[in-house]
C-alpha positions as CSV (number, residue, x, y, z in Angstrom):
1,X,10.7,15.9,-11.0
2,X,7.4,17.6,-10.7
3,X,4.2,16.0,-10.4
4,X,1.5,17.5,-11.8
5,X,0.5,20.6,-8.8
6,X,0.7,17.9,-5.9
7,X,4.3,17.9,-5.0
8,X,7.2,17.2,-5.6
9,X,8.0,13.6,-6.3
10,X,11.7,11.9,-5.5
11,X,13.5,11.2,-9.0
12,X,15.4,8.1,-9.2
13,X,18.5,8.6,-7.8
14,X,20.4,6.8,-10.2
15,X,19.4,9.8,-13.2
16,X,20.1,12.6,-10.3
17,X,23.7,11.0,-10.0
18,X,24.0,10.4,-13.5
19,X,22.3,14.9,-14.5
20,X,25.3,15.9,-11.7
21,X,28.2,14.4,-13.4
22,X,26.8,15.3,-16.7
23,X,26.6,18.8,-15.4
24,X,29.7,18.8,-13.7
25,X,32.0,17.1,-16.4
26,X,30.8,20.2,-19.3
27,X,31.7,22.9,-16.4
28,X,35.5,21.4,-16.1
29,X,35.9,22.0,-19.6
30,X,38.4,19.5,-21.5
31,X,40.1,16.9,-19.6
32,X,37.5,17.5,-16.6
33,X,36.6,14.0,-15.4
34,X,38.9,14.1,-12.7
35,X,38.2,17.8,-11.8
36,X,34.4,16.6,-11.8
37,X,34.9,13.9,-9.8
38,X,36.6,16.3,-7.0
39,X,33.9,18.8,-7.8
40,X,31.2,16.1,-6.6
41,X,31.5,15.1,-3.0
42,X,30.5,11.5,-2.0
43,X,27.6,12.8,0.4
44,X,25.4,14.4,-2.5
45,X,25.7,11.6,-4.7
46,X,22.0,9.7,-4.0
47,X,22.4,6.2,-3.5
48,X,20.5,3.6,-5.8
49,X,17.5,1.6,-5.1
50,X,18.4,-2.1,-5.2
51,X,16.0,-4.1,-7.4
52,X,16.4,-6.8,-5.0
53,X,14.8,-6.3,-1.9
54,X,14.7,-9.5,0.7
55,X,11.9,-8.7,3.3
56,X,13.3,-11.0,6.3
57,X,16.7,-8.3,5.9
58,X,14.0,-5.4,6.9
59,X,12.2,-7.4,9.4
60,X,13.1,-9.2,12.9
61,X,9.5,-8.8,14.1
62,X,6.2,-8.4,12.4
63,X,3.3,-5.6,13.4
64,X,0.7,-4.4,12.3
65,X,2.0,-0.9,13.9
66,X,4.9,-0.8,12.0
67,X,4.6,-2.7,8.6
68,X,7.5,-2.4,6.2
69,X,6.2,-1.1,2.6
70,X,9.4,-0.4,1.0
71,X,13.1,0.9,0.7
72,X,13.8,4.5,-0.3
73,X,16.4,7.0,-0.8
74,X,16.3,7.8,2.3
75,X,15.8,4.4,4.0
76,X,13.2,2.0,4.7
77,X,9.2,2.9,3.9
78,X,7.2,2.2,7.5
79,X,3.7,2.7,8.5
80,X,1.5,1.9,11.4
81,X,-2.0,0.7,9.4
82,X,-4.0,3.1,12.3
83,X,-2.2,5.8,10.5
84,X,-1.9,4.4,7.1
85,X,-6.3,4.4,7.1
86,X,-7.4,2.4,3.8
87,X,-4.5,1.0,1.2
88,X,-5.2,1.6,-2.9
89,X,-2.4,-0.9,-4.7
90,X,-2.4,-0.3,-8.2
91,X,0.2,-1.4,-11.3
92,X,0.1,-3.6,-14.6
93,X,0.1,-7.4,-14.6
94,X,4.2,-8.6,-13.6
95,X,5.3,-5.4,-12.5
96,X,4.7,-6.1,-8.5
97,X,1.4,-5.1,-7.0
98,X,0.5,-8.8,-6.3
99,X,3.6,-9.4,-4.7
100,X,3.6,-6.0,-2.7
101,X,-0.4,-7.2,-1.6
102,X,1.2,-10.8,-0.6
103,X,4.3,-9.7,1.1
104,X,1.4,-7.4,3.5
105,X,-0.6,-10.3,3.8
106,X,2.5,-11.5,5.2
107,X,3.2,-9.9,7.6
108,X,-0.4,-9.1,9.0
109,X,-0.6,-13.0,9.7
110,X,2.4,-13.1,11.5
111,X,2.0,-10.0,13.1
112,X,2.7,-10.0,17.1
113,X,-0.3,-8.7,17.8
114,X,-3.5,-10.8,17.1
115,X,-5.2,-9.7,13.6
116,X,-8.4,-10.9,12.1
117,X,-7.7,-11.5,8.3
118,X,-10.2,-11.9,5.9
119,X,-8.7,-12.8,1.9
120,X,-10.2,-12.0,-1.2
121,X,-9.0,-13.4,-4.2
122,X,-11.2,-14.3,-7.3
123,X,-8.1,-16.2,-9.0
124,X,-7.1,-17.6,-6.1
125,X,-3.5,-17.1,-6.5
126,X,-2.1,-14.1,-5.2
127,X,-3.0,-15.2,-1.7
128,X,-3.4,-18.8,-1.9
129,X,-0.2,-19.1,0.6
130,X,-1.9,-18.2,3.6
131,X,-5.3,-20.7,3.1
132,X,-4.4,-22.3,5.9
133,X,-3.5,-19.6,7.9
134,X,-5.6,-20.1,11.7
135,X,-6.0,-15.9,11.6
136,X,-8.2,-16.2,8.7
137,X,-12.3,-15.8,9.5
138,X,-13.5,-17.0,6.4
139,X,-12.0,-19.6,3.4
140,X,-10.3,-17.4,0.8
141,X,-13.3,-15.7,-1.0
142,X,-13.4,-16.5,-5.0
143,X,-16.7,-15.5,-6.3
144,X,-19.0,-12.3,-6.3
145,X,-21.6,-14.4,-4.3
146,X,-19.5,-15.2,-1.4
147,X,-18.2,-11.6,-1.9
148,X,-21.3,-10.1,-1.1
149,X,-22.6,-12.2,1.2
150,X,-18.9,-11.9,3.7
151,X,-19.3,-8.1,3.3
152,X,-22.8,-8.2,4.8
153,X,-20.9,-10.4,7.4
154,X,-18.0,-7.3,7.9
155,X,-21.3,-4.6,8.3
156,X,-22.8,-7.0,10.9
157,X,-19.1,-6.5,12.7
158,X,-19.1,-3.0,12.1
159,X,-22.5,-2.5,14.0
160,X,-21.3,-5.0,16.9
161,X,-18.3,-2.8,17.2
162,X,-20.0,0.4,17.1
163,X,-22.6,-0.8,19.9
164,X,-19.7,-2.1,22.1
165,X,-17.9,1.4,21.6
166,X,-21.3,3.3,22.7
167,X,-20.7,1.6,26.1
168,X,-17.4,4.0,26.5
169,X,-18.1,7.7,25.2
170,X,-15.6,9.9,24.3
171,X,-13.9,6.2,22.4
172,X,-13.0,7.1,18.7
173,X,-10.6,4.2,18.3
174,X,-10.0,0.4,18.5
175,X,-6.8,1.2,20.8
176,X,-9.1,3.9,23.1
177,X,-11.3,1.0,23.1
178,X,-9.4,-1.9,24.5
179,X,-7.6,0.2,27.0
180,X,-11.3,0.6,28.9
181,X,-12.8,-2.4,27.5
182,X,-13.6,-6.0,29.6
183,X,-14.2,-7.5,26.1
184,X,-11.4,-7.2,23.1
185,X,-11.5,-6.7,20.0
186,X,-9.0,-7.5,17.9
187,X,-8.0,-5.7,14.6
188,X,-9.8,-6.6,11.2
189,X,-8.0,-6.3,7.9
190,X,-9.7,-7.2,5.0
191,X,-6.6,-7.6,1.7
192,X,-8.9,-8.3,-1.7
193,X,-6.4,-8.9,-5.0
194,X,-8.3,-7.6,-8.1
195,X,-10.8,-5.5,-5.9
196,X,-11.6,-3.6,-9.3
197,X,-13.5,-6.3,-10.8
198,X,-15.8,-6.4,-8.6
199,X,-16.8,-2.4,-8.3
200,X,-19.0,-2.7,-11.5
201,X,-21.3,-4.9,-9.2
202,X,-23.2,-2.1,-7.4
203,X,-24.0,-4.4,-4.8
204,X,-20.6,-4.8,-3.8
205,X,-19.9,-1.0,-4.7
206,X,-22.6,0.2,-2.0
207,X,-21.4,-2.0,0.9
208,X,-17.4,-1.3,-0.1
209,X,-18.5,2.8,0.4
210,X,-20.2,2.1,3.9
211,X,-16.9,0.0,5.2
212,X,-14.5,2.4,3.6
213,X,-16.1,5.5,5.4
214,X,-16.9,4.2,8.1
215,X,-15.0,0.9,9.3
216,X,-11.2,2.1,10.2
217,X,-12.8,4.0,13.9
218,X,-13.8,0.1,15.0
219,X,-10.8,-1.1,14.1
220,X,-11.5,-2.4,10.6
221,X,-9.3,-1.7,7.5
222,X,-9.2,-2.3,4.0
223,X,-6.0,-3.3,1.7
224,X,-7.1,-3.1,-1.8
225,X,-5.3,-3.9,-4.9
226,X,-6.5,-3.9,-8.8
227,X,-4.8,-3.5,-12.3
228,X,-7.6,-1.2,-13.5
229,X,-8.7,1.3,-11.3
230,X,-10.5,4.0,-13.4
231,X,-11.8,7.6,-12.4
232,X,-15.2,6.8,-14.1
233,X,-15.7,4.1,-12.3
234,X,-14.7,4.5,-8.6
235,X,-16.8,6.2,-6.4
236,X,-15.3,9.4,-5.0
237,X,-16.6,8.3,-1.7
238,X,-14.3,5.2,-1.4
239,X,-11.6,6.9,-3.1
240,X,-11.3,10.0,-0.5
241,X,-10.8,7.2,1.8
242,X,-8.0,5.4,0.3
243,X,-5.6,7.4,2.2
244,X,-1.9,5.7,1.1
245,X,-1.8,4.6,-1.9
246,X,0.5,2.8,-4.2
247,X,1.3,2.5,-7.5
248,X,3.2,0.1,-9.7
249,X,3.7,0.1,-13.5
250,X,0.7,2.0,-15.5
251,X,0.2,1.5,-18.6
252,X,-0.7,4.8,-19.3
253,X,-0.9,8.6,-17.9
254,X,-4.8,8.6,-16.9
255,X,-4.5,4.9,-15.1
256,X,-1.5,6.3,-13.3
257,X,-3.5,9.1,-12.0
258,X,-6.4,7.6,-10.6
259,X,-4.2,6.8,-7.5
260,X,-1.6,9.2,-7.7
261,X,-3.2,12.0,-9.5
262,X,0.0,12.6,-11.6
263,X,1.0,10.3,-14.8
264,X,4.9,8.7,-13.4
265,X,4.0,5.8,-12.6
266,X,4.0,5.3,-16.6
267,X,7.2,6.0,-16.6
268,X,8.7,3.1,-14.1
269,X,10.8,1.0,-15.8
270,X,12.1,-1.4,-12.8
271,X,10.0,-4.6,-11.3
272,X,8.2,-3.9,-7.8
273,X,9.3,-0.1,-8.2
274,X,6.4,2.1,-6.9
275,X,5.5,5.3,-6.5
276,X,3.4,5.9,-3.1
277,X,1.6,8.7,-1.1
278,X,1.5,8.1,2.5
279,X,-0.6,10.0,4.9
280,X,1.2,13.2,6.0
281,X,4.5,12.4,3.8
282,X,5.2,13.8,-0.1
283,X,5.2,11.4,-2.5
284,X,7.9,8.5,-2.6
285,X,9.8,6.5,-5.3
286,X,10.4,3.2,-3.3
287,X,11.1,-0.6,-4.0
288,X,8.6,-3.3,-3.0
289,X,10.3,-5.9,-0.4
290,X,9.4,-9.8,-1.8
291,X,9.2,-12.6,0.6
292,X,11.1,-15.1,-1.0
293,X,11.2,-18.3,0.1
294,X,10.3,-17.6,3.8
């Protein structure tokens, strides 16, 4: 499959199994099954992407240098968030971008490394499980006010980090940083649930654009999911820096390619089944792990 003039994108490999036997039972003529069968060896048949995806059977240890996003074709989705930059989750209501969001969330706070979280969540529900997690620097934040005012708190932290990094030149990132450093820092995630919502408040728009250009070098990152995430809307300066993103269920062509620039994410038809663009990689079709009851 073809998307769009960005790449190639990996087709389910339950329809490439099913196009090779089609194609290989009309070449065998009558009575062919069997021939086909021969004709196909085991090694190009793709394997399936379970629907079912348990994250504890991915994971021993958790880190934020090698978070599990998914399971593949060819194996299981990893990414070290340094490398990963800013995170754009997209996808309908039910179809799995809360839970991909949450199942991060997860494994940020139990990462082995020490990570400042801070939670945005207007509903309150996606990441209402981790309230009373001790990494969190704030109470979950549920209103536009408290929005506005912890972001003004996040550009204060980007200047103290940028004035600590001064004291080192040549230092372009957290890890440089602490190497050389007396004082720490440790890494900042911010994960917000719903994130669109909130862009038609220019306000928060304004200070959004100044920690998405300019936060990951100080060791601050954003993880931001939303059902609605629309080209008219999103200013191309925090876009360019949403550098993986992924997409769940879209209701429709032009929502689908606000993240992905191409329309197949429409076409998904399986829970927590995304389509994502990773830094340096061609598009993926992959299958969001869930946390269960862990």
């Amino acid at each position: 499959a073809v998307c769009g003039d960005v790449g190639p994108v990996m087709r389910d490999p339950y329809m490439t199994k099913v196009d090779e036997l089609i194609r290989m039972l009309i070449a065998a003529g009558p009575g062919g099954a069997q021939k086909a069968t021969e004709m196909l060896p085991a090694e190009n048949i793709a394997p399936m992407l379970p629907e079912h995806v348990p994250l504890r059977s991915l994971v021993d240890t958790c880190s934020y240098h090698d978070l599990v996003l998914g399971v593949s074709a060819a194996g299981v989705v990893r990414g070290d968030l340094g490398d990963l930059v800013h995170i754009a989750i997209g996808g309908s209501s039910g179809w799995g971008k809360s839970v991909f969001l949450r199942m991060l969330a997860y494994q940020l706070a139990l990462s082995i490394e020490h990570i400042d979280l801070v939670l945005l969540d207007l509903e309150n529900t996606t990441l209402s499980p981790f309230a009373k997690c001790d990494r969190l620097l704030y109470p979950i934040i549920d209103s536009e006010r408290d929005t506005v005012s912890v972001f003004d708190d996040l550009l204060d932290e980007l200047n103290r980090r940028r004035e600590l990094f001064r004291q080192h030149p040549g230092v372009d990132s957290l890890q440089q940083y602490n190497a050389l450093a007396d004082e720490k820092i440790s890494p900042l995630v911010l994960l917000g649930d719903e994130i669109t919502a909130l862009l038609a408040d220019k306000k928060v728009e304004a200070k959004l654009r100044t920690l998405a250009l300019r936060a990951r070098k100080y060791g601050m990152w954003l993880v931001l999911a939303g059902q609605d995430w629309r080209a008219v809307s999103l200013d191309p300066a925090i876009r360019n820096q949403l550098s993986c993103c992924v997409q769940f269920k879209a209701k429709s062509g032009p929502q689908s390619r606000v993240l992905l620039e191409c329309s197949d994410a429409r076409d998904l038809t399986v829970k927590g089944r995304a389509l994502a663009w990773l830094p340096g990689r061609e598009m993926i079709e992959m299958q969001s792990p869930i946390i269960g009851h862990q």
